[in-house]
C-alpha positions, 0 to 999 in steps of 0.5 A: 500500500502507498503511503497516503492520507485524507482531508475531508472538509464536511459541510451539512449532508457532504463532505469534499474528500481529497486523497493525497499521496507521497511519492516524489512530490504529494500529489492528488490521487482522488477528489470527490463528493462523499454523502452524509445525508439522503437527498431522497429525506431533506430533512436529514441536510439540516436536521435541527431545521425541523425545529422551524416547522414542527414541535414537541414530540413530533419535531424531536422524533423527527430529529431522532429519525435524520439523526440516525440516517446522518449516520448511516448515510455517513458510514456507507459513503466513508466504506464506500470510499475506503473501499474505492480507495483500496482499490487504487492501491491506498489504505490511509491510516490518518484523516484530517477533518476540515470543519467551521467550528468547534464552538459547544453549540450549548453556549450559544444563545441564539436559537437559529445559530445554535441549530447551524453548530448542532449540525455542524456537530452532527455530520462531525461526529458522524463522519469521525465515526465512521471514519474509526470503523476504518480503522482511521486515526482523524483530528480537526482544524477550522476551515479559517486555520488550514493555510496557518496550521500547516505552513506553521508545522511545514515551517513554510509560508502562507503564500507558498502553501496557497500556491501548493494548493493551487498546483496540487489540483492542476489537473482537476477541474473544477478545483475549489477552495474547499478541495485546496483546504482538504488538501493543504489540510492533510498536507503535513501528514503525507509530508511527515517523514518516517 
């Protein structure tokens, strides 16, 4: 198996994730759209959303219901890629999660908000599950502290990395910010030497 790692930036219902290898040079080997949630039960993008529709007990149950789809969803799509990946000769042991916060969505007081940081907890968590069903070691880094985070354990520049960036995907179209932020996310670990 070659050496390689994933960087995942997860939104509510998908996930970017970029598989990036070391050879000479990191390179990337897979990008692609993984779900983590049933397009065909809207409700499961943005679970905590019922709350603007229903109440009590049914909302509640509701939640219950998307909830364990997110997680079902997000096990089956995270095999599924696993087992792609191994096809094209790759099993990576570590993931890094690109994610918009980390904030306990408990201590915010705004309702509305509260419920953005619930699901950004939500699809998270489920992915860092099954993520272990794969026997995957995974961290976190905000989306706001990507470039940061890796030029400093890099001992590079900011500047140098967003051209890395843009040099990793120069044969993907389209190739988005999201897919440069997975990438230089997971950066460091396929650089790591051992």
């Amino acid at each position: 198996m070659k050496r390689s790692a994933v960087g995942m930036f997860v939104r509510c219902g998908k996930a970017t994730a970029v598989l990036l290898e070391r050879s000479n040079e990191p390179q990337v080997i897979d990008r692609r759209m993984v779900l983590l949630a049933d397009p065909d039960f809207p409700h499961s993008i943005q679970p905590y959303h019922v709350f603007e529709t229903q109440s009590g007990k049914q909302a509640e149950q509701l939640l219950e219901k998307c909830k364990g789809i997110v997680l079902r969803v997000s096990t089956r799509s995270i095999a599924q890629l696993f087992s792609d990946y191994q096809k094209l000769g790759h099993r990576p042991r570590r993931a890094v999660l690109v994610v918009g916060s980390l904030i306990d969505p408990n201590k915010i007081k705004n309702e509305h908000i509260r419920w953005h940081a619930l699901e950004g907890q939500l699809f998270r968590t489920s992915v860092e599950k099954a993520l272990k069903l794969q026997n995957v070691r995974c961290s976190f880094v905000l989306a706001s502290q990507v470039y940061t985070r890796s030029a400093e354990i890099l001992a590079v520049n900011e500047e140098s990395l967003k051209l890395k960036a843009k040099n990793l995907g120069h044969s993907l179209s389209p190739w988005r910010s999201e897919d440069k932020a997975a990438a230089i996310a997971v950066l460091p670990i396929v650089m790591k030497r051992s």
